[in-house]
N, C-alpha and C positions, 0 to 999 in steps of 0.2 A: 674583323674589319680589315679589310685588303687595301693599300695603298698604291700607287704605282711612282716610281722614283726616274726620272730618266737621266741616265749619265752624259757624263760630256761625248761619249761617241753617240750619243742619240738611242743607246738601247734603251726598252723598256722594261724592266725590272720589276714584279712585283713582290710587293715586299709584304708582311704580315706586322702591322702595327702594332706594337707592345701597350698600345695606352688605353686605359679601359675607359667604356663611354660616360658622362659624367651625369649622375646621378645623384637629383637634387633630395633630402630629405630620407625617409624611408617608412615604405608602407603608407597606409589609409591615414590623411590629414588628419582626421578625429583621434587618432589615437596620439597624436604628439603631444599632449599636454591635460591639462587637467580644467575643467569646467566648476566651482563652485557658486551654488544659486546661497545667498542669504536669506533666513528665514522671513525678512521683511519683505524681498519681494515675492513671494510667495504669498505671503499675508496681504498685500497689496491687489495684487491678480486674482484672491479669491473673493476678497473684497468687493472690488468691482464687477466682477460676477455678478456677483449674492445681490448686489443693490439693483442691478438689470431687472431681476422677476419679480412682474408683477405679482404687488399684493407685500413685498416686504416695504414696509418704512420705514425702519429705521435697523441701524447694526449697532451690535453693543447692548448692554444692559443701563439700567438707570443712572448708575454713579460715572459710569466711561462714559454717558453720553451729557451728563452734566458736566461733567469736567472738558467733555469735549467741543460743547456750546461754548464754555468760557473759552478756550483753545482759541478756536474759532473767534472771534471776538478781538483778541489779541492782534494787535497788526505785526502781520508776519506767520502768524499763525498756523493758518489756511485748516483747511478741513482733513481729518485723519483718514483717508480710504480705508488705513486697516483696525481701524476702531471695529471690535468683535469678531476680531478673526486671530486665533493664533495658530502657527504653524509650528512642525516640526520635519527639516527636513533632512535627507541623510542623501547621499549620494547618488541613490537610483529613486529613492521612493520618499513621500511624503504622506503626512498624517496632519488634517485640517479640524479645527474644531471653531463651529461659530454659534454666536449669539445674535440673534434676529428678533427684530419687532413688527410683529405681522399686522396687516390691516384688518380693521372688524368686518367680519362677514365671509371672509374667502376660507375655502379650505386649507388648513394648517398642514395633511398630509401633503394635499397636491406642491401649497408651496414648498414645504421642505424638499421634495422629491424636483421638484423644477430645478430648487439651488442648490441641492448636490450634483443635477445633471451638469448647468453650467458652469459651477465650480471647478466641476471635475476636466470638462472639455476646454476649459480656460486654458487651465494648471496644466496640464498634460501638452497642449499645442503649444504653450510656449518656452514651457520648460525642460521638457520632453522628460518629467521625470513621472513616475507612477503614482496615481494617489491611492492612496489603500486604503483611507478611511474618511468621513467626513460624517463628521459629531455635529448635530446643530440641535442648539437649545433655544427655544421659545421664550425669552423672558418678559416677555409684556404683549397688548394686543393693541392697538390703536382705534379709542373709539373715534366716533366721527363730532361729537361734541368737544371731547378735549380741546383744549385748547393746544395750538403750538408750545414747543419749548422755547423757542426764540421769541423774544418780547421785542417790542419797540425799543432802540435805545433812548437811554433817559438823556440823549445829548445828541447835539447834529454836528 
């Protein structure tokens, strides 16, 4: 960087600047620190996924989702998104494993195969971390007679 100095007789002087240019940070922003995702949100995002594709109704198995109706019920509560989803995540990659309750009549490969697609494209856009596995277990079928789990309450 060349500067120019003019003295008091009016010459102009150029002079070479000893000051170096000022230079905020260093390198690609991304790399200045550290990002860690909680396995909840993960479990969260895959959640709501999994409940997107048609033909699942319900996440979780019998006991999570009974305990999850009383949950629910509770004021304050609210509804568990990651009921039947646990995750495991590590730094680049994660490993997903869910429990689904499919509707009666629809194909149980198509579905599974739907909610690893969207699980996976969830998880990965918002995370940007890799999923490398997604486990999903079938643990019940929903017929069309059952009744709901949620009953009327016995109180208004």
């Amino acid at each position: 960087m060349t500067d120019t100095t003019i003295t008091p007789e009016g010459d102009h002087e150029p002079q070479v600047s000893t000051r170096k240019p000022t230079r905020r940070g260093g390198g690609d922003p991304a790399t200045r620190g550290r990002t860690t995702i909680a396995d909840g949100v993960v479990e969260k995002i895959a959640g709501l996924a999994a409940r997107d594709v048609v033909g699942v109704h319900a996440m979780g198995g019998g006991l999570a989702r009974t305990f999850g109706a009383v949950r629910d019920r509770v004021p304050g509560g609210g509804k568990s998104v990651s009921r039947g989803v646990k995750a495991e995540v590590g730094e680049v990659q994660t490993a997903l494993d869910l429990e689904i309750v499919v509707d009666y009549g629809v194909s149980i490969a198509d579905v599974a195969r739907a909610v690893r697609e969207n699980v996976i494209a969830a998880v990965e856009r918002m995370t940007s971390l890799e999923v490398v596995e997604v486990n999903i277990a079938v643990s019940d079928v929903k017929l069309p007679e059952e009744e709901e789990e949620e009953q009327e309450p016995r109180i208004q």
